[in-house]
C-alpha positions in Angstrom: 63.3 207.2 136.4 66.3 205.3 138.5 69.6 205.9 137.9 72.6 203.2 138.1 75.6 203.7 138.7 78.8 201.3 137.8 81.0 200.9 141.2 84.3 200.7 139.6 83.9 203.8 137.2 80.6 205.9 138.1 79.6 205.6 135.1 75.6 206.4 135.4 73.2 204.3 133.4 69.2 204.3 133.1 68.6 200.7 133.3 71.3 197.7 134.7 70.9 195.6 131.6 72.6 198.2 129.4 74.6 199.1 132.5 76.3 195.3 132.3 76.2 194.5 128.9 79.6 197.4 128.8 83.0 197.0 129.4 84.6 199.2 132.2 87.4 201.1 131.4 88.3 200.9 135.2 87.6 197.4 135.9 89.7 196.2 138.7 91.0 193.1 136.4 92.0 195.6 134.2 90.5 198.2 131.2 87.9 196.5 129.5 88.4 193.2 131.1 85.1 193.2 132.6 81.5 194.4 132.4 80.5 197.5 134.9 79.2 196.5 138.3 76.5 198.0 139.9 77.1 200.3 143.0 74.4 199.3 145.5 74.1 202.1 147.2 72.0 205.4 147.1 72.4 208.5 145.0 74.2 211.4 147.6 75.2 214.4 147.5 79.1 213.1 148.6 80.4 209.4 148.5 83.0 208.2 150.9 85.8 205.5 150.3 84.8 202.5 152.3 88.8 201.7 152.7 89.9 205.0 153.8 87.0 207.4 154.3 87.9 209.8 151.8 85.2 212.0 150.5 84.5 212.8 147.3 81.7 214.6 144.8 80.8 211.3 142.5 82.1 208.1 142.2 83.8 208.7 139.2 86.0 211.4 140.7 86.5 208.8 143.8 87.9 206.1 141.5 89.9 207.7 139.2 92.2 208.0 142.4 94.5 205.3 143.8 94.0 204.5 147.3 96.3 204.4 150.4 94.4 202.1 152.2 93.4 199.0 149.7 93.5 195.8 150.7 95.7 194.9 148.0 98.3 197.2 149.0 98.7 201.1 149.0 98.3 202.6 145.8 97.6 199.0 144.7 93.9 199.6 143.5 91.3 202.2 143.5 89.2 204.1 146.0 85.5 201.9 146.6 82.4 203.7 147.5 80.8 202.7 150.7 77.2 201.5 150.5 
């Protein structure tokens, strides 16, 4: 069985329908002020920030953080995983 994963929050899910039907508490228009969005990428064993290339164990871990490098400004939104 596949597993999904929300992009914004990590948030692992068995299928994307009950993945999308949620709110995410780390949506980047704010908590709860969207549904989750699927991370496209594959399951690893580390994920990397596609804005600054920092490393991390699971995306959740990765976004909780702020990140230097966003394109919105630093500190100005959350680490990304890279596909």
């Amino acid at each position: 069985m596949a597993n999904y994963y929300c992009k914004n929050c990590g948030t692992k899910y068995s299928s994307i329908s009950t993945m999308t039907i949620n709110k995410c508490a780390r949506h980047p228009n704010g908590t709860n002020k969207g549904s989750h969005e699927l991370y496209e990428g594959s399951e690893k064993s580390r994920y990397e920030c596609k804005y600054c290339g920092t490393k991390y164990n699971s995306i959740s871990s990765m976004t909780v953080n702020r990140c230097a490098r966003h394109p919105n400004g630093t500190n100005k939104g959350q680490h990304s995983p890279a596909l």
